[in-house]
C-alpha positions as a Markdown table, in Angstrom:
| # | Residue | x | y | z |
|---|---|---|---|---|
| 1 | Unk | 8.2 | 129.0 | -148.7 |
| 2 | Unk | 10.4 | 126.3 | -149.8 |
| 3 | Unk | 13.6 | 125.9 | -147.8 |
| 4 | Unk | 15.4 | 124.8 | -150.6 |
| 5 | Unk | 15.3 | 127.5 | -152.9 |
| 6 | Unk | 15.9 | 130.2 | -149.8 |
| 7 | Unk | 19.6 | 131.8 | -149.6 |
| 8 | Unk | 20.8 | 132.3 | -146.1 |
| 9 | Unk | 20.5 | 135.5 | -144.6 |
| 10 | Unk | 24.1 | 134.4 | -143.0 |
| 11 | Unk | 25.4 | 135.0 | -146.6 |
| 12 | Unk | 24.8 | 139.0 | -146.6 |
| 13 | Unk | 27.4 | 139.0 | -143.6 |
| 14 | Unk | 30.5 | 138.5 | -145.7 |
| 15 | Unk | 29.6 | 142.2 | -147.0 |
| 16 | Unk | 29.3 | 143.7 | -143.4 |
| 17 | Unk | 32.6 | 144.6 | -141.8 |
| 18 | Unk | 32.7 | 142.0 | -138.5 |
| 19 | Unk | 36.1 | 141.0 | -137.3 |
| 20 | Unk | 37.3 | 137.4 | -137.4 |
| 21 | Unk | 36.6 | 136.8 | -133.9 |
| 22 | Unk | 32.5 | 137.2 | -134.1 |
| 23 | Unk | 32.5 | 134.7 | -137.1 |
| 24 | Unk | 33.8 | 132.4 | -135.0 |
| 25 | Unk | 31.1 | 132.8 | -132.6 |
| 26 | Unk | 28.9 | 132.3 | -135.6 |
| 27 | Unk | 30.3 | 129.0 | -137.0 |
| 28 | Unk | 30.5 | 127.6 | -133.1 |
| 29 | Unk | 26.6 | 128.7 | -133.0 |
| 30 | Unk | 26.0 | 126.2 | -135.7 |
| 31 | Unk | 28.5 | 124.0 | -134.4 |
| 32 | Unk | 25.8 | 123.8 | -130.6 |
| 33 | Unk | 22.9 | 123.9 | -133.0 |
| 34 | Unk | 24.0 | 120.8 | -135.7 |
| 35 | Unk | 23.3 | 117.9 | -133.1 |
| 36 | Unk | 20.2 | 119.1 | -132.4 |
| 37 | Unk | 19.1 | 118.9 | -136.0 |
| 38 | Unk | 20.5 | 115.6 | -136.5 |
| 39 | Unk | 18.3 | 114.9 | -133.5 |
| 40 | Unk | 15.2 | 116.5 | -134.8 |
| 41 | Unk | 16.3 | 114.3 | -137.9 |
| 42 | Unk | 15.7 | 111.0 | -136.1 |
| 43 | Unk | 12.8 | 112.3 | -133.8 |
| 44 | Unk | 10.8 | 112.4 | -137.3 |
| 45 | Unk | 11.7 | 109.2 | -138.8 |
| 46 | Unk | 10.6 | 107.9 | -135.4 |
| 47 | Unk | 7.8 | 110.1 | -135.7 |
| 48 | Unk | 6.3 | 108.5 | -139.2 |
| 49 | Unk | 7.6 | 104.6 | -138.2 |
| 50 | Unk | 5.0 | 105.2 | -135.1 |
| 51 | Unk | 2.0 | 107.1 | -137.4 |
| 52 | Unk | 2.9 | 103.6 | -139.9 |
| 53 | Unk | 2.4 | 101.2 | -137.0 |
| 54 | Unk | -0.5 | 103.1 | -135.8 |
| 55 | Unk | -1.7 | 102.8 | -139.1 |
| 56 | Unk | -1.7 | 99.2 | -139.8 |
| 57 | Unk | -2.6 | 98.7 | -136.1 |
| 58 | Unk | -5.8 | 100.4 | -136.8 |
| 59 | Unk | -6.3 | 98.1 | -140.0 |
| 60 | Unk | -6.1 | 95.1 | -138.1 |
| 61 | Unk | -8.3 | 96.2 | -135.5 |
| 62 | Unk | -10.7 | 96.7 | -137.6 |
| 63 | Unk | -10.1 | 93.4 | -139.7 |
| 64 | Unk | -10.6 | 91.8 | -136.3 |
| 65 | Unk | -13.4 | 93.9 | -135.6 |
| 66 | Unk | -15.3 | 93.1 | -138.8 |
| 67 | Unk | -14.4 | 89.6 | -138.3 |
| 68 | Unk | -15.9 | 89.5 | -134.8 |
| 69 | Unk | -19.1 | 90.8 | -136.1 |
| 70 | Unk | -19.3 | 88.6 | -138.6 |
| 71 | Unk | -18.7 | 85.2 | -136.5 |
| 72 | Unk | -21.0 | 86.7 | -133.8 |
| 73 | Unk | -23.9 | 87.3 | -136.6 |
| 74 | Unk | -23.1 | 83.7 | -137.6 |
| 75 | Unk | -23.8 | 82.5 | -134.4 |
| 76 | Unk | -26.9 | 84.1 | -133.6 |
| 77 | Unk | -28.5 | 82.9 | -137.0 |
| 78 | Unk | -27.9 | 79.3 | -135.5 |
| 79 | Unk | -29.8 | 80.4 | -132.3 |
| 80 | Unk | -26.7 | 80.9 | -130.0 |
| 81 | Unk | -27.7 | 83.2 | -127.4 |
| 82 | Unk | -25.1 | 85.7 | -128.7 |
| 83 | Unk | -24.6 | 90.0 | -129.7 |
| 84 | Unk | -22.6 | 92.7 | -129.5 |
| 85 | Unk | -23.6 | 95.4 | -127.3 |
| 86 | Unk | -21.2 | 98.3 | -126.6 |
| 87 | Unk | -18.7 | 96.7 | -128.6 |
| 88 | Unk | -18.5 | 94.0 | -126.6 |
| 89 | Unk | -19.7 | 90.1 | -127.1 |
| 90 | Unk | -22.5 | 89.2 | -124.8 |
| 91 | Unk | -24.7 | 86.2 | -123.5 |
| 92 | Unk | -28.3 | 87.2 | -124.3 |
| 93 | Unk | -31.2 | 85.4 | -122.8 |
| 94 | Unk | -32.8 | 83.0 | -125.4 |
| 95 | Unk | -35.9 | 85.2 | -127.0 |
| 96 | Unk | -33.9 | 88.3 | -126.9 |
């Protein structure tokens, strides 16, 4: 359900016969509850500028991943004693 096209439920109130005193109480409940909104506001923005880093972390990992692969293959056609085993860059014994 879209939040936008919702009406408040808070706006059938004006038709129920509650003294001055309880909507008070009402307006300070959203008064205690605003900054904590506003908070989970900013949590989210910091929220998606995290998931964005993460995401072009993980693109450069595997740029540099790829790349590693590729200088390591280049290697080992020259007859360096060179691979990659368990994602990591190892010696090998020549005949390997």
């Amino acid at each position: 359900m879209d939040n936008d096209n919702q009406t408040l439920t808070t706006n059938e109130l004006a038709t129920l016969p509650l003294d001055h005193n309880w909507y008070q109480k009402l307006a300070s409940n959203f008064e205690i509850i605003q900054p904590y909104l506003n908070k989970l506001d900013t949590d989210e923005l910091e929220v998606n500028d995290l998931k964005n880093k993460f995401e072009d972390m993980s693109e450069k990992l595997n740029i540099y991943e790829t790349n590693i692969e590729a200088i390591v293959k280049i290697l080992s056609d020259y007859d360096v004693p060179i691979q990659i085993v368990n994602g990591k860059v190892v010696e090998t014994e020549e005949g390997e």
